[in-house]
C-alpha positions in Angstrom: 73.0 98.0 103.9 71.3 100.2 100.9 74.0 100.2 98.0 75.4 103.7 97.6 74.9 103.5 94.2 71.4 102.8 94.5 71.3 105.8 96.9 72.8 107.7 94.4 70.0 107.0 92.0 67.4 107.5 94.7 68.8 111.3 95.2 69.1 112.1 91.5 65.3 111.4 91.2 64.7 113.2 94.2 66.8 116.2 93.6 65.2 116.9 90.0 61.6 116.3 91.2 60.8 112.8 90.8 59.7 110.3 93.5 61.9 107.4 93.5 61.4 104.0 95.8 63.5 100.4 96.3 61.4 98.4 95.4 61.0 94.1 95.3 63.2 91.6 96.5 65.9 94.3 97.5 63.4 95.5 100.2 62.0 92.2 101.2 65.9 91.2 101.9 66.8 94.5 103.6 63.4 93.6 106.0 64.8 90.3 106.9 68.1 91.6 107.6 69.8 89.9 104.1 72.4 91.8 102.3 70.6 92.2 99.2 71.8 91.0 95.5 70.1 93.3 93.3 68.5 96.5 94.2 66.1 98.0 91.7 64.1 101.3 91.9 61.2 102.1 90.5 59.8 106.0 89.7 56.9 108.3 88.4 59.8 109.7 85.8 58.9 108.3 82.6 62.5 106.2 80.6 63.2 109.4 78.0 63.5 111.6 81.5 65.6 108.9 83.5 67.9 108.4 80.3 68.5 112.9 80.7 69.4 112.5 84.0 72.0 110.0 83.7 74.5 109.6 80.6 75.5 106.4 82.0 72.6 104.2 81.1 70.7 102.4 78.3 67.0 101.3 77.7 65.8 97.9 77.4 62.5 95.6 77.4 60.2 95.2 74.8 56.8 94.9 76.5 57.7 97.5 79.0 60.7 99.6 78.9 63.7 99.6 81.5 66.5 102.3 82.5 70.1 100.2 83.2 72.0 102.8 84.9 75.4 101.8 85.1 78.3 101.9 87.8 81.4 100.2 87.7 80.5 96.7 86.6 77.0 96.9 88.4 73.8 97.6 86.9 70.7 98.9 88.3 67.4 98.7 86.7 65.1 102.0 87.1 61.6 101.2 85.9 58.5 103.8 85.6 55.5 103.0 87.8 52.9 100.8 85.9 49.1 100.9 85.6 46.7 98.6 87.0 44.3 98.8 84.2 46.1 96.6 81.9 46.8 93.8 84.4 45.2 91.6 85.8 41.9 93.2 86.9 39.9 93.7 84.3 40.3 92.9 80.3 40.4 89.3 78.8 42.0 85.9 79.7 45.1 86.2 78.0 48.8 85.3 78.6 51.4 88.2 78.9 49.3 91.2 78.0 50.6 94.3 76.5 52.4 96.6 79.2 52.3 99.9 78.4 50.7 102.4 80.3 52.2 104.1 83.4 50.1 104.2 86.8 50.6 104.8 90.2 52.3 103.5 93.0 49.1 101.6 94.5 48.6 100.2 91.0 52.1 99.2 90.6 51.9 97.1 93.9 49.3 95.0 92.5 50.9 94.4 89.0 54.2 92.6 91.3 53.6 88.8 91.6 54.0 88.0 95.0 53.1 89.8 98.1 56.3 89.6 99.5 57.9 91.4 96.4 55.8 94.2 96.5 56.9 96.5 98.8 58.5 99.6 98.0 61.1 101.5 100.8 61.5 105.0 100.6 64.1 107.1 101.9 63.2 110.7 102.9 61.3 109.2 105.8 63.1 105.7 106.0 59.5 104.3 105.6 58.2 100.3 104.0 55.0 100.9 102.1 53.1 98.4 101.7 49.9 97.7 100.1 49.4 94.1 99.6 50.1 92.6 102.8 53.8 91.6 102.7 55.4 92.6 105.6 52.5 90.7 107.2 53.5 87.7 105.1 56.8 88.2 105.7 56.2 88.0 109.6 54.3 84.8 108.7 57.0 83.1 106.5 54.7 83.0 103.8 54.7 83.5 99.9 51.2 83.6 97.9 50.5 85.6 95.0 49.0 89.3 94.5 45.4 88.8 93.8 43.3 86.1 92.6 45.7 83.1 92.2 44.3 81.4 88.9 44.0 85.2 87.3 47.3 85.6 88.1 48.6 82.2 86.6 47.0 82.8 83.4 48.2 85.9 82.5 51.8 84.9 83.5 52.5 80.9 84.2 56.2 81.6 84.7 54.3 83.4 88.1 54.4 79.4 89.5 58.0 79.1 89.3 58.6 82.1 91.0 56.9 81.3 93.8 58.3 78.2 94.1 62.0 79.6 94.1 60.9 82.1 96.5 59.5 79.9 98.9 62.6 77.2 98.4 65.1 80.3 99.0 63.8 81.7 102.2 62.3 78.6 103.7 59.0 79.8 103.3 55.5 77.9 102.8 53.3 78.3 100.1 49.7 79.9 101.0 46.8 77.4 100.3 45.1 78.9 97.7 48.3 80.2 95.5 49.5 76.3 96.0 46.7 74.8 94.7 46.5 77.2 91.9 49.9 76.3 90.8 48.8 72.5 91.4 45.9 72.9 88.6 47.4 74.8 86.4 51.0 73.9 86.1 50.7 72.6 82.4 50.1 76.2 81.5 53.6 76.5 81.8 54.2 75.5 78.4 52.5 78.1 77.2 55.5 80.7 78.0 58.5 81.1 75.5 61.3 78.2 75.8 64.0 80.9 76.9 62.6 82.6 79.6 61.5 78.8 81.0 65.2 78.1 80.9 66.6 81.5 82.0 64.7 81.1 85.1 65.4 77.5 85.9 69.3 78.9 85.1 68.3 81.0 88.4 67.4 78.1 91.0 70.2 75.7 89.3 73.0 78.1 90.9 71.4 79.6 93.7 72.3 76.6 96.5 68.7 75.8 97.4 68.3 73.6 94.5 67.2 71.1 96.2 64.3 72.9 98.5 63.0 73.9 94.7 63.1 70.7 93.3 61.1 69.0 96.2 58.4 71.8 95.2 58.6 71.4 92.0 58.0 68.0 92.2 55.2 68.2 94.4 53.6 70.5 91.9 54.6 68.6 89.1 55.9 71.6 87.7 59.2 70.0 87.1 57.7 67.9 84.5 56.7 70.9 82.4 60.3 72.0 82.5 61.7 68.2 81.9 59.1 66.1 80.2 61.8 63.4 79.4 61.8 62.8 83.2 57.6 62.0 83.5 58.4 57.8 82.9 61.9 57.7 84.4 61.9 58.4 87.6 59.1 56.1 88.4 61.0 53.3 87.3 62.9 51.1 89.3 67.1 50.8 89.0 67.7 47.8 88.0 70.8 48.2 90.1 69.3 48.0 93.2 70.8 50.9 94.9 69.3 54.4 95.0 65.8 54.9 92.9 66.2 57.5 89.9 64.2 59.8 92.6 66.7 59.3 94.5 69.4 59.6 92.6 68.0 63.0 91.1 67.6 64.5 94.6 71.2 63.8 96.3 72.5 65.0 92.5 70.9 68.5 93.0 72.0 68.3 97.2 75.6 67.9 95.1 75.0 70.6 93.1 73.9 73.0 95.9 76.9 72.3 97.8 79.1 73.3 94.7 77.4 76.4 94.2 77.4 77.5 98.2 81.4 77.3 97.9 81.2 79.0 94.5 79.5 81.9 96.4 82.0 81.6 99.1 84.8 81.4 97.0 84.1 84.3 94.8 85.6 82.6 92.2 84.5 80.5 89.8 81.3 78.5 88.9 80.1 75.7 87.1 78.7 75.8 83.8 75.1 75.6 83.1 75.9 72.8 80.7 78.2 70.9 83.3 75.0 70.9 86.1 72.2 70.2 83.9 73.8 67.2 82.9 74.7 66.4 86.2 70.6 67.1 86.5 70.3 64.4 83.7 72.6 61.5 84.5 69.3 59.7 86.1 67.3 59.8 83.0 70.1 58.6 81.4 70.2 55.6 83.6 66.6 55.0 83.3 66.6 55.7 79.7 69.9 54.4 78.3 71.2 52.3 81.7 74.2 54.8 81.4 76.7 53.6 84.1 76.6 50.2 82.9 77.5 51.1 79.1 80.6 49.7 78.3 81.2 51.0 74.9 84.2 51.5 72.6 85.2 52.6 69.0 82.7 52.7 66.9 80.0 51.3 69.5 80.9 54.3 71.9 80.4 57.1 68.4 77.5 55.2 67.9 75.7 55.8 71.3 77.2 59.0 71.6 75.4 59.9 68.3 71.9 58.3 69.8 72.5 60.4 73.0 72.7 63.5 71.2 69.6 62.6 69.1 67.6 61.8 72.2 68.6 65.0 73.9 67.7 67.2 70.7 64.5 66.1 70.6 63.4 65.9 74.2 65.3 68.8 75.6 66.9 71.0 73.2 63.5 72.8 71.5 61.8 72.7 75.3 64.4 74.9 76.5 66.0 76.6 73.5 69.6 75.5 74.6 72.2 76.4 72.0 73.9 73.2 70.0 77.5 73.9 71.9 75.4 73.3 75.5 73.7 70.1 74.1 77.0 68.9 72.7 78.8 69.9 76.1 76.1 67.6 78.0 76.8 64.4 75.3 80.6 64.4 75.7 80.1 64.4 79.7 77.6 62.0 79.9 78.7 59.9 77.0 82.0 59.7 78.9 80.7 59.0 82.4 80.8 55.0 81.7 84.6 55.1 80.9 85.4 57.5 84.0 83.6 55.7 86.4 85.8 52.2 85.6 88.7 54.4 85.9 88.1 56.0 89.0 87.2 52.7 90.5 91.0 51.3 89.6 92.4 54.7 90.2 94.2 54.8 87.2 93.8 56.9 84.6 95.7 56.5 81.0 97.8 58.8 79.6 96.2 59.1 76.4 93.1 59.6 78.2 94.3 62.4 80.6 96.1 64.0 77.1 92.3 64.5 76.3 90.4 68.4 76.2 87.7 67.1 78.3 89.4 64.9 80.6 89.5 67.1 83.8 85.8 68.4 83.0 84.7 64.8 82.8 86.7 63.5 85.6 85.1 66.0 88.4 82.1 65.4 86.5 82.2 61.4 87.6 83.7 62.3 90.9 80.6 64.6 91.9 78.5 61.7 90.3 79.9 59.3 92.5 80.1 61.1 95.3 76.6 62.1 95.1 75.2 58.2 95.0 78.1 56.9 97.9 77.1 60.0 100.0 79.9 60.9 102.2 80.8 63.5 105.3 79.2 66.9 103.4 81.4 69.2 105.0 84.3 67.5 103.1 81.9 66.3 100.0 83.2 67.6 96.2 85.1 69.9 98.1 89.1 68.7 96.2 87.6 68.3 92.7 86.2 72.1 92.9 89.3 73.4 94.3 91.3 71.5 91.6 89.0 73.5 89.5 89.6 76.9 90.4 93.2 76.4 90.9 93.6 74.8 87.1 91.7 78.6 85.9 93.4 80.5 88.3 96.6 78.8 86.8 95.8 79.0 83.1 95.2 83.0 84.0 98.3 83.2 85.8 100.6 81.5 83.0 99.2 83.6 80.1 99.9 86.3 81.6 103.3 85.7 82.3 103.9 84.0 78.8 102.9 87.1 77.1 105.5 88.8 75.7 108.2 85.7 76.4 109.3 83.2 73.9 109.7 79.6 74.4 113.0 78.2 75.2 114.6 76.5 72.2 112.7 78.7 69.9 113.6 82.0 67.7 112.2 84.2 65.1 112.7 83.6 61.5 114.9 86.0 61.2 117.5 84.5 63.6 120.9 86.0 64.6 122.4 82.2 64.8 124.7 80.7 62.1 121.9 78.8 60.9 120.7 81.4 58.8 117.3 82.3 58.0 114.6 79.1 58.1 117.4 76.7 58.9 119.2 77.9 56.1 123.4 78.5 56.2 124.0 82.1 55.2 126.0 82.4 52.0 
């Protein structure tokens, strides 16, 4: 199950001196019998030696430097082992410390941030090594951090929502004393840069266990550091009288899940992080703006539109760096949710409005919206609008290839060999 590329790296290292192990989530998936995604390896070599032993790679990272070795479309990361000293042991309270000093492979164990990710496998003797207690944890279905919890936190908050994805993705529980460290000191979130907050929320939003996350991250109230816009709204009441905004949110993100499980099945094509996070959105927007019920037009419509996009800047944008063409993406879909939603209750749709750029983005948009708050049998749930999906790509790739090279019937060059002459005019 060890990717032979990886292998390939492993008995480079090994071959030229250097000890080289799997290490992290690739060996924690390997142990419970998961194909692994990623598989990275870490080694005593030090990045200027990795980079002479294999023309095919670049170095990255800023606070500690990486090897990508590369192989046909696949990357695998090679890091140096890393000392303890300048961790988490010993040296003052501060968030994201320098990282750069190399140690040994007990010291890198306890620099990982939970136990279950810091095993490393190695391959002359087919042996786990392990010395923080995570195949034990593993046994236990456990997740819990690498040392002293609230040490842990402090130097890196973005620790908490790791664990929580973790323990979401493999079903696992959350040890005592790492939960209640994340439940104390989950405000220290915001004290991590907007864009690796969003870049790892971009993890759970595709990885179909959205929803075990979110019930976590609710729990926690770490949710709340990620969307403060949501701390009022979804302890109002819907004036509708149907689903709370609680519960609206959570059978939004089951929806989501189940689009991102066929994704994965499919091997095709996925959503965009703009199209789900408004999907993740619509319920503030019903708390906030009483969205579904908007029945706008013209200048009315422009005007809330505007008033939408305002909101969202302000609340959202700066919190998690998202670029202008993502927030403007999220307006136009839930701006046009309203519209779509009377349409798709009559079943008709208007020419000039299926003439429009966004019209089959918005219209699976409103169908996973509605099928999300009428529920439904979930094997069958979403399941046409995604397929309509891929096959509109796979059909858009398919006719410009064959439309290269080809001109279109009634057509010709300036130049043309008819009687007409050149530019429609008669040749003398």
């Amino acid at each position: 199950m060890i990717d032979r590329d990886a292998m390939k790296v492993l008995r480079v290292l090994r071959d030229n001196g250097y000890a080289g192990y799997l290490v992290g989530g690739g060996v924690r998936d390997l142990y419970l019998g998961k194909c692994p995604k990623d598989f990275d390896i870490s080694t005593d070599a030090r990045p200027g030696q990795i980079r002479k032993l294999f023309r095919n790679s670049r170095t990255i990272g800023r606070r500690f430097r990486l090897v990508q070795v590369f192989f046909h479309g696949k990357e695998i990361e090679v890091s140096t082992l890393r000392s303890l000293s300048e961790y988490d042991i010993d040296g003052p309270e501060v968030v994201l410390a320098p990282n750069n000093t190399y140690g040994s492979l007990a010291e890198d164990a306890q620099r990982r941030d939970l136990t279950v990710n810091g095993l490393f496998y190695e391959i002359e003797n087919n042996t786990i090594i392990d010395y923080v207690g995570g195949i034990e944890d593993l046994d236990k279905s456990v997740v819990q951090f690498v040392g002293e919890p609230e040490r842990r936190i402090t130097r890196d908050p973005v620790r908490m929502l790791r664990a929580i994805r973790h323990a979401g993705r493999l079903g696992f529980s959350i040890a005592p004393a790492s939960w209640d460290a994340i439940c104390s000191n989950h405000e220290k979130l915001s004290l991590c840069p907007p864009s690796r907050i969003r870049d790892e929320f971009f993890k759970d939003l595709h990885s179909a266990a959205l929803a075990d996350w979110l019930e976590l991250a609710l729990d926690s109230e770490l949710f709340f550091d990620i969307f403060a816009i949501y701390r009022t709204a979804l302890f109002k009441k819907s004036d509708s009288g149907e689903l709370s905004y609680r519960e609206q949110l959570l059978s939004l993100v089951k929806v989501i899940d189940r689009v991102s499980l066929l994704a994965k099945e499919s091997r095709r094509v996925t959503l965009r992080n703009d199209f789900l996070l408004a999907l993740i959105l619509i319920p503030w927007a019903n708390a906030r703006f009483d969205l579904v019920n908007q029945r706008l037009k013209g200048a009315a419509a422009f005007k809330f539109s505007k008033i939408l996009r305002e909101e969202l800047d302000r609340e959202l944008g700066a919190q998690l760096n998202l670029r202008r063409s993502i927030r403007q993406e999220m307006v136009t879909l839930l701006a046009s949710l309203p519209q779509f939603l009377a349409h798709h209750k009559e079943n008709s749709w208007p020419k000039w409005l299926r003439k429009k750029s966004y019209f089959k983005s918005c219209s699976l948009f409103c169908e996973l919206y509605s099928e999300a708050i009428t529920g439904g049998d979930e094997t069958d749930l979403y399941l046409s609008p995604l397929k309509k999906e891929i096959q509109r790509s796979e059909n858009m790739k398919s006719s410009r290839s064959k439309g290269r090279g080809r001109r279109k019937k009634g057509y010709n060059p300036a130049f043309s060999s008819k009687k007409k002459g050149i530019f429609g005019l008669k040749k003398s």
